[in-house]
C-alpha positions, 0 to 999 in steps of 0.5 A, a space after each residue: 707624772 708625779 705633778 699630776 697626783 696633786 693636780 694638773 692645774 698645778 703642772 701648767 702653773 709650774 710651767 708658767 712660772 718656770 716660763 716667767 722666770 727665764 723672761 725676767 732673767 733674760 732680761 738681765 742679760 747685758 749687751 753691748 750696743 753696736 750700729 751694724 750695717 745692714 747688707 741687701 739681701 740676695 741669694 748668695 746672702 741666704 745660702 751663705 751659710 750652707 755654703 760655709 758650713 758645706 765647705 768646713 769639715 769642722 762644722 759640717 761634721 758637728 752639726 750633721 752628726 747631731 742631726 743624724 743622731 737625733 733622727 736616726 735614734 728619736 726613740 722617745 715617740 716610741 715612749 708611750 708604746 714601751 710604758 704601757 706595753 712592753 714595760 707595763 708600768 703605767 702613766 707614771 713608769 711614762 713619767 719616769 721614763 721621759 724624765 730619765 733622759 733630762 735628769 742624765 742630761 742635766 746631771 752630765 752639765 753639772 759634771 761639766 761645770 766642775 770637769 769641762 773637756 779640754 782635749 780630744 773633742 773630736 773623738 769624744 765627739 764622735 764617741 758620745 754618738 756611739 754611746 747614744 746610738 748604744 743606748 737607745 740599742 740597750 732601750 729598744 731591746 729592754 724589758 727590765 723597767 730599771 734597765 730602760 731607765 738606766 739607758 735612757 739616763 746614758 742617752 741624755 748624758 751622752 747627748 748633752 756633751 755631744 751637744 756641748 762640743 757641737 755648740 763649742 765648734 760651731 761658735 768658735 770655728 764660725 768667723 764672726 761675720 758669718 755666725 748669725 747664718 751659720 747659727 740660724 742654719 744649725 738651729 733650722 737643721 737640728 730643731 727639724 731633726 726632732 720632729 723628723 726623727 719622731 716622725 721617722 719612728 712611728 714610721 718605722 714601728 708601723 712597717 717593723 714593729 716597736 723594737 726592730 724600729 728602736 733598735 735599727 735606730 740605734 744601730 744607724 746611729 753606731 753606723 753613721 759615727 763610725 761613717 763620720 770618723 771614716 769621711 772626716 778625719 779634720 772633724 776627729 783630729 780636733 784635739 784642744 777645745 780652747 775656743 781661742 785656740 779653735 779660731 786661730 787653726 781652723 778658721 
């Protein structure tokens, strides 16, 4: 919101260039050429990363937590709502607001560049969703514009190293012949999730109103790590993060 003060044309050449930028830095990628035979499609092809993931503890705990997180808690939908009339703070409290979550995010991947987590990933795993499910509690019952973006400061952090860990499993626990599949499935399931979750908020604010809606969310977020821990202990004893050490036990 604070780029629209000078100008909304500015705001897209931003993005534009922001956009540009990472085409040009991916093209700096290097890769190793190799000639990989092509396998005939059939349906045990196309379901075979279900069939793997539903068959791995590991994986399927990582990527379903993620996914029941983000549609269970999707509180920013709900944004616009708690701006202008819960909060009364206008386009620009809308800005910040929507801002909170990326600035936690981004703050918590520069903190893991300096401090990545070694051991114990299942249960900080498994504690990063309880701290989101909390958040997004905190967020849905506050009033205090400062507390809202304190809490959603926390959700993005927390989101960001269960986000970190998911991807950290899923690569090194995948055998390499299956991780395109495995890979594809994730991306479908939790990029869906969004839109689902979102979807699932308006829906639920419609029936309950705003806040029960928010706070129901986060309170099914709590309930399903607690669900998870319970039903998959593989997934909560997973201890050393080592990717190397991950694929000599679990793959």
């Amino acid at each position: 919101s604070g780029l629209l003060l000078i100008g909304i044309e500015i705001v897209y050449g931003v993005v534009v260039l922001l956009f540009l930028t990472s085409a040009f830095l991916t093209t700096q990628l290097k890769t190793n050429t190799q000639i990989i035979t092509k396998e005939p499609v059939t349906l045990e092809l196309l379901f075979g990363g279900l069939k793997f993931i539903w068959s791995r503890q590991i994986i399927f705990g990582a990527i379903g937590l993620d996914l029941f997180a983000v549609l269970l808690g999707g509180a920013t939908a709900l944004l616009p709502i708690y701006a202008t009339e819960i909060l009364n703070v206008g386009e620009v409290g809308y800005g910040s607001l929507r801002m909170a979550m990326m600035i936690g995010a981004f703050t918590c991947m520069l903190w893991l560049t300096q401090k990545p987590i070694n051991r114990s990933g299942g249960r900080i795993l498994i504690c990063t969703v309880v701290v989101f499910g909390v958040g997004v509690i905190v967020f849905g019952l506050s009033t205090v514009f400062w507390a809202s973006l304190l809490a959603l400061f926390v959700m993005g952090a927390s989101d960001s190293v269960s986000v970190f860990i998911r991807n950290l499993l899923v690569q090194s626990v995948t055998p390499d012949e299956m991780r395109g599949r495995v890979t594809a499935v994730s991306s479908v399931f939790i990029g869906a999730s969004n839109e689902i979750g979102e979807f699932e908020s308006g829906i639920t604010a419609a029936w309950w109103g705003v806040v029960p809606a928010v706070v129901v969310g986060g309170v099914g977020t709590v309930l399903i790590a607690a669900l998870f821990a319970t039903l998959l202990p593989q997934l909560r004893g997973v201890d050393n993060l080592n990717p190397v050490d991950l694929a000599r036990k679990y793959r």
